[in-house]
Every structure is written in C-alpha cells, then in structure tokens.
C-alpha positions as CSV (number, residue, x, y, z in Angstrom):
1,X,160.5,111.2,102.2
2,X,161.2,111.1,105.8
3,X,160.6,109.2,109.4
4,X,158.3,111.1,111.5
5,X,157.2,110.9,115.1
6,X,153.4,110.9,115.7
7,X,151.1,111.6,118.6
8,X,151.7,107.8,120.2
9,X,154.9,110.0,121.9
10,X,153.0,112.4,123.5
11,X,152.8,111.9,127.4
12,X,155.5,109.4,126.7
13,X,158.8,110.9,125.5
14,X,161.2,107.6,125.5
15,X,164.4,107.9,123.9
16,X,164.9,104.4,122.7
17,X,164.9,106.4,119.1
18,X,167.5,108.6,119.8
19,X,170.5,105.9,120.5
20,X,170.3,104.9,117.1
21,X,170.0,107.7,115.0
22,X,173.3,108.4,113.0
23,X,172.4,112.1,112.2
24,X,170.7,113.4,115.3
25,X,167.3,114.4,113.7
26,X,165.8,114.7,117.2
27,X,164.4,117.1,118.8
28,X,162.3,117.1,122.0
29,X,160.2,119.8,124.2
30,X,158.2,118.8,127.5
31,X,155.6,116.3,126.0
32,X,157.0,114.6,123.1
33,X,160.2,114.0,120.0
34,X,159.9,115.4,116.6
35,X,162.4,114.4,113.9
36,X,163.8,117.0,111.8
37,X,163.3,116.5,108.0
38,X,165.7,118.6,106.7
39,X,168.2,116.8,108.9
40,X,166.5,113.0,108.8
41,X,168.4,110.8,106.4
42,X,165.0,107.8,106.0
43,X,167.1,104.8,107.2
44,X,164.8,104.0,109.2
45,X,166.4,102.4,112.5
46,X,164.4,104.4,114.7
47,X,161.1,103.2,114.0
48,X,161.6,99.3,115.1
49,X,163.2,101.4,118.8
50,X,159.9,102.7,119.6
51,X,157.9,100.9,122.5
52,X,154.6,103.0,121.7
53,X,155.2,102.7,118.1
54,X,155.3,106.2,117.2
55,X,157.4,106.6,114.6
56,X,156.7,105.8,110.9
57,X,158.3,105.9,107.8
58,X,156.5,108.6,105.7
59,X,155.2,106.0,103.1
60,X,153.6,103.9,105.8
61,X,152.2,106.8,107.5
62,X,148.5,106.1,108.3
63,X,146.1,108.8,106.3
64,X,144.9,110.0,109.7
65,X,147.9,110.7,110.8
66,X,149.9,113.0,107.8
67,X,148.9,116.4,109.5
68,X,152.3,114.9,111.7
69,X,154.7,115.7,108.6
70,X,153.8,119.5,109.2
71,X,153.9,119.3,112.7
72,X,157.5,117.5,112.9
73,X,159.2,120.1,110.4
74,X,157.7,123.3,112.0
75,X,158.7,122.2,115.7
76,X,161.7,120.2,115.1
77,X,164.4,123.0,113.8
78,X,163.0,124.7,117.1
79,X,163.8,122.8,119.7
80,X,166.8,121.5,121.0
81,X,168.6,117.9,119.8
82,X,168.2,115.0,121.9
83,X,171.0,112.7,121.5
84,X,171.5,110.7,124.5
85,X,168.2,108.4,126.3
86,X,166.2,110.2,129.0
87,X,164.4,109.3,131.4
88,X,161.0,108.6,130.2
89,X,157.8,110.8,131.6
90,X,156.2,110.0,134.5
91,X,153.4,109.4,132.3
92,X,155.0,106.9,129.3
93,X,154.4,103.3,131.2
94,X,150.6,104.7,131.9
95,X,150.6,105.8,127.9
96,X,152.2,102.5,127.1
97,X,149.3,100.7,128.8
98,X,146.9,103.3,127.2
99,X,147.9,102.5,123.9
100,X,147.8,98.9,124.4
101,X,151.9,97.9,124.1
C-alpha cells in the first residue's frame, strides 16, 4: 500500500505535504504533486498537511478515485523531487474555495 495524491491538487500545488515527508516521495510538474510508490514508506503524515485534502491513504482511497494509484506511479519517477514548500499556484486559494475548504 501507499499514500497517493489525487486530482483535489490540481490547480493547487501546495506544499504543506512536502515538509513532512521523511523520504521525499514527491514529485511535482506545473499543475499538481504525485507521490512516488516505490519511494513512499505509508506513514501517513502527509495526508492530515493537505488544505484541499488531496492525499489519501490507499485503503481509504474513494472507488472513484483509484485510476490515481496508476497515475501517481507512472508520473512520479518522472519528475523532479519537491522537498522544500513552494509557493502555491496562483490558482490554489480559488481551488480551495472551489472545493469547498
């Protein structure tokens, strides 16, 4: 099993996540984070970080949502590690409102 970062990130892209991750599982492109599985360790300090609640333990993963375990281990190992908080989009507090946090 793994933690996984779902579409509630896209437009968003904070890093609250990030900061407490003790492996760097991380990894970002323009729109959104993706954790790595193959580097993700499940302990699960990342989820409670997330201000759009994106990020989910696998076994709490909503059904509609598991076509994100594929899409966080085929992007992830491709992009680059993000380790250290970011600026937010320009889009995340409009998202935020979107999706009603």
């Amino acid at each position: 099993m793994t933690t996984l970062v779902t579409d509630n990130c896209q437009r968003c892209r904070f890093t609250d996540c990030v900061t407490v991750c003790p492996v760097a599982c991380f990894h970002g492109d323009a729109e959104m984070l993706y954790i790595d599985p193959n580097v993700c360790i499940d302990c699960g300090a990342c989820v409670p970080e997330c201000p759009v609640h994106a990020i989910y333990e696998e076994k709490d993963l909503p059904d509609d949502k598991r076509h994100w375990i594929a899409i966080n281990a085929e992007r992830a190992p491709n992009l680059p590690v993000v380790e250290e908080k970011q600026e937010p989009l320009p889009t995340a507090e409009a998202r935020k409102k979107e999706l009603g946090y």
